[in-house]
N, C-alpha and C positions, 0 to 999 in steps of 0.2 A: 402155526404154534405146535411144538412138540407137548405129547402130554404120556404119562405112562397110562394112564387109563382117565377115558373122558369120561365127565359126567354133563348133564343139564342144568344149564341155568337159565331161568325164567325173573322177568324183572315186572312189578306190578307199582307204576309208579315212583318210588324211592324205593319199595324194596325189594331188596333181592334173595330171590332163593336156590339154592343149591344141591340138588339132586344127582347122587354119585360121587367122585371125588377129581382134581384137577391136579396134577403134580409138576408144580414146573417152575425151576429157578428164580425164572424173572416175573412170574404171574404171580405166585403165590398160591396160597390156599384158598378158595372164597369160603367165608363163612355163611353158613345158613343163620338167613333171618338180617345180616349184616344191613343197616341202613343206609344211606346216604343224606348229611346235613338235618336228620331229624334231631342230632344231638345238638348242632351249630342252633340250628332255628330255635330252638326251646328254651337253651342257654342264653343265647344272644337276646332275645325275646327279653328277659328277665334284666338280663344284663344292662340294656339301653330301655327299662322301662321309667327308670327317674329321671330320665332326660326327653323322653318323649312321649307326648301328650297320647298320640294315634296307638303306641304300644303299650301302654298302662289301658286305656280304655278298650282294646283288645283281651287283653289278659283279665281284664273285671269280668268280660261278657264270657270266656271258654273256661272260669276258676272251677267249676264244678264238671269238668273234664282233665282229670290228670293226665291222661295219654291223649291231648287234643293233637299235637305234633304229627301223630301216628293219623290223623284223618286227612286224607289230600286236600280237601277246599278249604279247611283250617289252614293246613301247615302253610300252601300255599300262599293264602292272603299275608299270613305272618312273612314270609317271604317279600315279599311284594314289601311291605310295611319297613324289613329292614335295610334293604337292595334302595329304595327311595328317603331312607332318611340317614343312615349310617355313613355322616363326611362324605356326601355328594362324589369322588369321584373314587372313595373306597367302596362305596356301594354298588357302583359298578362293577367292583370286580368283583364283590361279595353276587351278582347276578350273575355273572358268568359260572361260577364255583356251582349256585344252585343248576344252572341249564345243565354243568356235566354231568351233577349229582343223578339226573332224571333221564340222561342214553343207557338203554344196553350194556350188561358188563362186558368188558373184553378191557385189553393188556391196555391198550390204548388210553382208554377210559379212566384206571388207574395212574398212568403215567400222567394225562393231563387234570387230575382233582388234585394228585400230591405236590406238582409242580406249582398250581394256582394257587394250590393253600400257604406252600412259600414265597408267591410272589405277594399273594396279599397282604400275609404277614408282613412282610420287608417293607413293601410300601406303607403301611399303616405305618410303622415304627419310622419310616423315614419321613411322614407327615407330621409327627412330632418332635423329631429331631428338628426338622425342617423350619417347624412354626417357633420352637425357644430360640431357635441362635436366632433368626429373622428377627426375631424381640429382639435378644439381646444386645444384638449390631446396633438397632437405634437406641436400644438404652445407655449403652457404650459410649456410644457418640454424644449424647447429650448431657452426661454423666462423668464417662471416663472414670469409672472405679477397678479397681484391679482384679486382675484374672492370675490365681496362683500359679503355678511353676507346673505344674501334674494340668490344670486347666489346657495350660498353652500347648500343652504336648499332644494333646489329644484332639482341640479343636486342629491342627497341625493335620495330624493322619485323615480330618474331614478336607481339608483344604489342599493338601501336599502328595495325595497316594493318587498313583496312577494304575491302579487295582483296584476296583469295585469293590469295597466295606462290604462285611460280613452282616447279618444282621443283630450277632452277638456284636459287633465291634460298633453298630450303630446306638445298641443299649448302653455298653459304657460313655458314650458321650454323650447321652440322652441323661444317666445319672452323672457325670463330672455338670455337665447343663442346671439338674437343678442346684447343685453344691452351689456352684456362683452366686444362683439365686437366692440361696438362701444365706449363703457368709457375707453376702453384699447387704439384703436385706432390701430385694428388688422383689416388687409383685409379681407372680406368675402371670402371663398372657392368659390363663385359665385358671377362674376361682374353685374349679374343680378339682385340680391339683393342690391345693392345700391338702383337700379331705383323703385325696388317694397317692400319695408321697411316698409313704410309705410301702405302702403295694406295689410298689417301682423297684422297690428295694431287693437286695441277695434274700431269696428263702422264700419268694411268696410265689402264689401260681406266676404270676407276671414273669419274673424272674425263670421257674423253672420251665415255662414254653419258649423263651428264649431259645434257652442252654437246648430243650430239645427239636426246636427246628432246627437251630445251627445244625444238628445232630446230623440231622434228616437230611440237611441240604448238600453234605460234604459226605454222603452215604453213597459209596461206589452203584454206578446204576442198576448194576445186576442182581443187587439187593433191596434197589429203593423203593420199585414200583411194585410193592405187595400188598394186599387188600390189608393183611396187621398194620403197613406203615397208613391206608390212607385213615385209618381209627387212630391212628396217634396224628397225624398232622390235621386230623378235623380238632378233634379233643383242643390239643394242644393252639389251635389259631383259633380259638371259642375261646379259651381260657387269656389269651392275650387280649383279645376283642372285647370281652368283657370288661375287663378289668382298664381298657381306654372307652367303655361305653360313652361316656359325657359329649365323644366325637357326633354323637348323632342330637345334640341339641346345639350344632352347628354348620353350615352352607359355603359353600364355594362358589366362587364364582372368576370368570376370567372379562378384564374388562380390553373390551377390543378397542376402542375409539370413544375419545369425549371430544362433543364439538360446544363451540360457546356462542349461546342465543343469547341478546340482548335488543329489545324494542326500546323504541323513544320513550320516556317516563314511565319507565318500566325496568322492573329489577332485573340484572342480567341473571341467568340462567344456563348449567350444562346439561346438555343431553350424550347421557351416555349409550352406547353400544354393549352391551356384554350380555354374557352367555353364561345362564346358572348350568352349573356344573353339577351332573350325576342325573340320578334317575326321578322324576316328581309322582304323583299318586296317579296322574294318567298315564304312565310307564312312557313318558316321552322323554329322551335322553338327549341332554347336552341342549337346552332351549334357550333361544336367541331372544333378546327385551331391549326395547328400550326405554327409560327413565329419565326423567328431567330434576335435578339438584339443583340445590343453590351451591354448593361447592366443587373444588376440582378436587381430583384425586390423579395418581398412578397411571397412567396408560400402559398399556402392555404387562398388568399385570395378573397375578394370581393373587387372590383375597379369601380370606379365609375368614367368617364372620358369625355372629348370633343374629343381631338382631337387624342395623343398618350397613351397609359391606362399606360403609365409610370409615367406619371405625375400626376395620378387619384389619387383621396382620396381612401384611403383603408379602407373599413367599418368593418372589423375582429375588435373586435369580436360581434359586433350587429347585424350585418349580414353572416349566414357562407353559407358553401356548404357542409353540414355534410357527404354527398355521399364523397368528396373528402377526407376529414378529414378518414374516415373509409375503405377507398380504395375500392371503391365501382361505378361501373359502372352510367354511367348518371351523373343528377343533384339532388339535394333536396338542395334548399335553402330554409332558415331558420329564422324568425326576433325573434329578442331577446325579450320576455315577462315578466319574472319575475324570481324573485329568488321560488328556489322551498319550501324551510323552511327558517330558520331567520338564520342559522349556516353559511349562504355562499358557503355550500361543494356542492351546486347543481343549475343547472340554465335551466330553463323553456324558451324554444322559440315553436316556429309557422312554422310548414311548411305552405309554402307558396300556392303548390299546393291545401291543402285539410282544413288547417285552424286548425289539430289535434298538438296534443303537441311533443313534443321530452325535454327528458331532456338529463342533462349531468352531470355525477359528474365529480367531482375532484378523482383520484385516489392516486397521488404522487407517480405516475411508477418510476419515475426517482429521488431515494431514494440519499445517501450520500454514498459510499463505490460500487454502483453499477455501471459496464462499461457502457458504453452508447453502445459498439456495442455487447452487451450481447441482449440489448434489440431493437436492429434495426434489428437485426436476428430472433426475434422473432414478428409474425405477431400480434400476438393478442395482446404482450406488446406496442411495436411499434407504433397500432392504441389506445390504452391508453394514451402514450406521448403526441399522435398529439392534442387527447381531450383534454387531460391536459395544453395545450395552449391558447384553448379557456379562460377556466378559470384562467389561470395564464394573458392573457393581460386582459381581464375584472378586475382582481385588479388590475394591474397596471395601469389602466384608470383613476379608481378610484381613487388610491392613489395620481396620477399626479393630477388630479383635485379638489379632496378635500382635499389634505394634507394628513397627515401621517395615518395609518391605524393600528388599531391591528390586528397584524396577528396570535396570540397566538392559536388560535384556531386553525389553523392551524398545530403547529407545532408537532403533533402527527399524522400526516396522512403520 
């Protein structure tokens, strides 16, 4: 790294100090004293304290420390506290954001905090995009009330663009989303949104962290990775974070397999497979259970829940567990990005761990004249099927929500 004249940087925990000066393009300035995530932690803290029991009785016990943030075994726990409650698999990437926070400064470092702070953002915002239309499809379905003209066109750009949505362009269909809901006169999947509706709206912080990460993320690179930018994109993804706080007085989870136990004079029963999703209070990530119901649900799904994950919105197929789908040990969850060409036979998502692509075609395993236990015998047919699900409820998402579709193009596969 070229520099016109170096100076020393020393890092003690989160912070960092700056002794001498650093000049250089793509580094930036480092500021002295500059933190890392003690403004996220504080913020956020406060922000998800009405929704969470463990951070309200945290914040009782530090109130007579106004700079508690600034003590490492404070901020820390607080840490811990948000990374394990904050929508389970946003919280994971809220834990990765703190691990950069606390390396060494150098260019690198910079590059990967402003980068993560825009993936988190986007994924947050597409977990809520993600959870209204998921509602809305079965309220659709079960309802069928109409979706205005400006509605159609926009859920259209979520279903029809073979370019990966912006994260301003996921906000305008996050607000056209609650319109619906509210000229229809349909309850929000979240009673939290009534109270913060408005704070969603043009002019509120919500709004203007949009507009500036968009800013941020469409910022030629040789400007983007500067310690100034990583203070606005911390600021900036706290003030979003906040403002959807109520995410963390809710759990995810991915249900990998339900099998159905029934004894003689005895109520039948399912035992489910699934894996709660995200970080829990013994920092163990992605933890596998099993649970015995008396009802069925979703297989291969993403559930998004408060209290029973029976009653959860099921984000399939904008959110998958492609590991489950392909019979495949662990997790790899997946957010849906784009279609892969304009044909429809292919659909582009995001693992979640590493931010690389995954696609999926359409195969049409499950032809007209062929058994179905011809191909449940067969493994590699079998995990074609299951894909083939993805893409067969993504049209019919579609279809439910924008009206009738042609599927001609289809009928040759």
């Amino acid at each position: 790294m070229d520099t016109q004249e170096k100076g020393t940087i020393i890092q003690t925990g989160d912070k960092i100090f700056n002794i001498g000066v650093i000049n250089n393009a793509n580094f930036g300035s480092a500021t002295e004293n500059r933190p890392f995530n003690e403004y996220l932690t504080k913020e956020l803290m406060n922000g998800i304290r009405p929704y969470c029991t463990i951070a309200n009785k945290f914040l009782d016990l530090v109130k007579s420390k106004s700079d508690w943030n600034q003590i490492t075994e404070l901020s820390n726990k607080a840490k811990e506290i948000i990374a394990s409650n904050y929508a389970g698999i946003i919280g994971i990437q809220l834990r990765k954001l703190m691990a950069i926070g606390k390396e060494p400064i150098s260019e690198n470092k910079q590059m990967k905090y402003i980068d993560n702070c825009l993936i988190t953002g986007k994924r947050t915002i597409q977990l809520l995009c993600f959870t209204l239309i998921s509602d809305l499809w079965n309220k659709k379905k079960e309802h069928n009330f109409t979706i205005n003209e400006h509605g159609i066109e926009l859920y259209k750009t979520l279903f029809e663009s073979w370019i990966e949505l912006s994260i301003l362009e996921y906000s305008k269909i996050i607000e056209c989303l609650l319109s619906t809901y509210t000229e229809n006169h349909i309850s929000f999947p979240f009673k939290e949104l009534i109270t913060i509706n408005e704070q969603l709206l043009s002019g509120s912080k919500y709004s203007d962290a949009i507009i500036e990460l968009n800013k941020l993320s469409e910022t030629p690179d040789l400007q983007k990775y500067s310690i100034k930018n990583c203070d606005i994109a911390e600021k900036q993804l706290t003030n979003l974070l906040c403002t959807l706080g109520f995410f963390a007085g809710y759990k995810m989870v991915s249900i990998k397999n339900i099998n159905y136990e029934e004894v003689r004079h005895d109520r039948p029963k399912y035992l489910y497979n699934s894996v709660s999703l995200g970080m829990d209070s013994k920092s163990n990530i992605n933890t596998e259970n099993l649970y015995y119901y008396d009802g069925p649900s979703c297989t291969d799904s993403i559930l998004l829940y408060k209290d029973n994950f029976n009653n959860g919105i099921n984000l399939f197929p904008f959110i998958i567990d492609l590991s489950s789908l392909t019979f495949e040990y662990g997790v790899k969850i997946c957010f849906f990005s784009c279609l892969l060409d304009m044909d429809e036979n292919n659909i582009t998502y995001r693992f979640l761990e590493d931010n690389s692509t995954e696609c999926i075609t359409y195969t049409g395993v499950l032809k007209e004249g062929i058994q179905l236990n011809d191909i449940i015998n067969d493994k590699e047919k079998r995990k074609k099927m299951r894909l083939d699900t993805v893409f067969n409820e993504f049209r019919e998402a579609k279809k439910v929500l924008l009206g009738s579709i042609d599927l001609s193009s289809l009928d040759d596969l």
